[in-house]
VMD Tcl script that draws the C-alpha trace (Angstrom):
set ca {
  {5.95 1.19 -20.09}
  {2.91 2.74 -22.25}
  {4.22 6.33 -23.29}
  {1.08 7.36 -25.01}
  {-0.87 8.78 -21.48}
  {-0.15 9.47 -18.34}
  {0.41 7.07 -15.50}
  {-1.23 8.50 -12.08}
  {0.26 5.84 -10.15}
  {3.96 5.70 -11.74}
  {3.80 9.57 -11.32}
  {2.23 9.62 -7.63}
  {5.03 7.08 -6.65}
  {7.84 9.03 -7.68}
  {6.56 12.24 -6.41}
  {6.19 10.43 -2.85}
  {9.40 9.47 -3.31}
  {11.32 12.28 -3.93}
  {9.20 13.59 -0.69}
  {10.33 11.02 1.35}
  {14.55 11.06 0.44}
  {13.80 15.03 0.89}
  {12.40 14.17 4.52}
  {15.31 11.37 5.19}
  {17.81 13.61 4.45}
  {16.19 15.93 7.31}
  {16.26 12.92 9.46}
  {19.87 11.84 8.65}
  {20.47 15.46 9.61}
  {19.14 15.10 12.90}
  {20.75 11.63 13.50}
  {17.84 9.49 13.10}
  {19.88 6.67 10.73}
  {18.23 3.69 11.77}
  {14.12 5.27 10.87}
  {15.85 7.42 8.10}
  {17.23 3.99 6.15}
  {14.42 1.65 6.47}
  {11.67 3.97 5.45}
  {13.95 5.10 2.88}
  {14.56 1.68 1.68}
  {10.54 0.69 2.04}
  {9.20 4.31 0.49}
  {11.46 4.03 -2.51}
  {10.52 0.27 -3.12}
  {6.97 0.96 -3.55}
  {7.72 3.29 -6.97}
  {10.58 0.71 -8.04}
  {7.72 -2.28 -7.94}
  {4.91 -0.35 -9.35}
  {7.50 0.97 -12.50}
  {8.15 -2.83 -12.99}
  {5.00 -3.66 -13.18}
  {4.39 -1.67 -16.36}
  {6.40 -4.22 -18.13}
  {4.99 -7.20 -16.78}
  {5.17 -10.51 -18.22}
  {1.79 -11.62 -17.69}
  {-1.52 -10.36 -15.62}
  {-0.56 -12.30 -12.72}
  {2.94 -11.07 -12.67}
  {1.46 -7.50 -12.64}
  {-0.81 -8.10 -9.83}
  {2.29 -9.89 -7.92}
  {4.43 -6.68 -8.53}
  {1.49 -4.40 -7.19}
  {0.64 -6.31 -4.29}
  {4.34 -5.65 -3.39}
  {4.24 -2.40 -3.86}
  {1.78 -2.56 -2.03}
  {3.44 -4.47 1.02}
  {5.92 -1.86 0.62}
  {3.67 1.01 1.37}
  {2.21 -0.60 4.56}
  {5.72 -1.07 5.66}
  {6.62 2.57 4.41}
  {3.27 3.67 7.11}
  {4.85 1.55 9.95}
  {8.03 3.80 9.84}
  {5.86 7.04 9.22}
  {3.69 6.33 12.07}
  {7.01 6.33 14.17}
  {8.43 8.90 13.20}
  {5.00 10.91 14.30}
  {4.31 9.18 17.32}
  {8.25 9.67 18.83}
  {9.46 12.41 20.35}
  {12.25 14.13 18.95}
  {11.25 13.43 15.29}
  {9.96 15.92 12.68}
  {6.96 14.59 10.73}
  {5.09 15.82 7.71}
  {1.62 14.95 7.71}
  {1.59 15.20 3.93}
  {3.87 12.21 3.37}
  {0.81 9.96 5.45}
  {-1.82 11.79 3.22}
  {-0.21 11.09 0.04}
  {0.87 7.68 1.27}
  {-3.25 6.88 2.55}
  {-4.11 8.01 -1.48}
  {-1.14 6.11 -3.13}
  {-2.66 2.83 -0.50}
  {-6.33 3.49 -2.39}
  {-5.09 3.45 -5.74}
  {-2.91 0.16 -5.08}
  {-5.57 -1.76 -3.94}
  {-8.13 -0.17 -6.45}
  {-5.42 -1.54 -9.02}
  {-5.47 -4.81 -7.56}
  {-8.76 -5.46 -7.46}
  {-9.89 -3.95 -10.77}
  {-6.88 -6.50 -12.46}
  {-8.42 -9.03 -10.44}
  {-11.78 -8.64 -12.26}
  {-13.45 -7.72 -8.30}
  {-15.04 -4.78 -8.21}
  {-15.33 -3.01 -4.24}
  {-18.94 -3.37 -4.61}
  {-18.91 -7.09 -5.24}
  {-15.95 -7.64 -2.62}
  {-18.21 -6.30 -0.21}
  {-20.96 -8.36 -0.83}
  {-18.98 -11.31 -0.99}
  {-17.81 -10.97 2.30}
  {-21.18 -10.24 3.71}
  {-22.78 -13.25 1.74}
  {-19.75 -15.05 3.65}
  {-19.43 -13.78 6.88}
  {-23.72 -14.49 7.16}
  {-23.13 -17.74 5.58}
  {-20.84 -18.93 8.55}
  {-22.97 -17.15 11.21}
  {-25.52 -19.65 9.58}
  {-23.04 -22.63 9.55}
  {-22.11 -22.51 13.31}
  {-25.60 -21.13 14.53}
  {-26.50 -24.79 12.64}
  {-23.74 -26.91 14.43}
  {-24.57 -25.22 17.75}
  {-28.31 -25.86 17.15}
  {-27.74 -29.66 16.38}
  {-25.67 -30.47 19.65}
  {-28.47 -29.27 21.72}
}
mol new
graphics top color blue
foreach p $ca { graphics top sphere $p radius 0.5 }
foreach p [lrange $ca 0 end-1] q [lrange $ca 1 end] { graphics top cylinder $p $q radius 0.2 }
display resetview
């Protein structure tokens, strides 16, 4: 891992996971093992795969660990979203916040080492989406 700078992601990840074994250990507290394991398991993952990645063996191998972590923290919002939508559950808003902002910079990461800009991935998938519109409004219009 590069030493010379900062890391925003590496240090976002580790914050959000020393927020979430804080907030397991509240659940664990309040007998809520089963929610309090998985996202434990799923939060923790996301930092673990995005610290690997720093020392990946090739570009590809980077982007695999990131879309991971990546997985991970969609998982990680599956078990948050429980824990605010059932009864009997404290929930910390902030954890989703930072989660939604760690879940930006992931896929900015992705698609920045991809060479993709946002810009251009949304124009692709216009140019795409009208480009089939056109394909099927042509079949339809050739059965008639």
């Amino acid at each position: 891992m590069r030493n010379d700078k900062p890391n925003v992601i590496v240090e976002k990840t580790i914050d959000f996971s020393i927020m979430t074994i804080k907030y397991c250990e509240l659940l664990d507290q309040n007998r809520k093992f089963v929610v309090s394991r998985q996202l434990l398991r799923s939060s923790t993952s996301i930092g673990a795969n995005v610290f690997e990645a720093q020392n990946a063996e090739s570009k590809a191998d980077f982007i695999h660990k990131m879309k991971i972590a990546a997985k991970e923290a969609s998982e990680t919002l599956y078990w948050l979203v429980l824990c605010e939508r059932s009864e009997g559950y404290s929930f910390d808003m902030n954890l989703k916040e930072k989660l939604v902002e760690i879940n930006k910079i992931l896929s900015r990461i992705i698609a920045t080492t991809k060479g993709i800009t946002p810009f251009l991935t949304g124009v692709l998938l216009y140019l795409f989406s009208n480009f089939q519109i056109f394909k099927l409004a042509h079949y339809l219009w050739s059965t008639i």
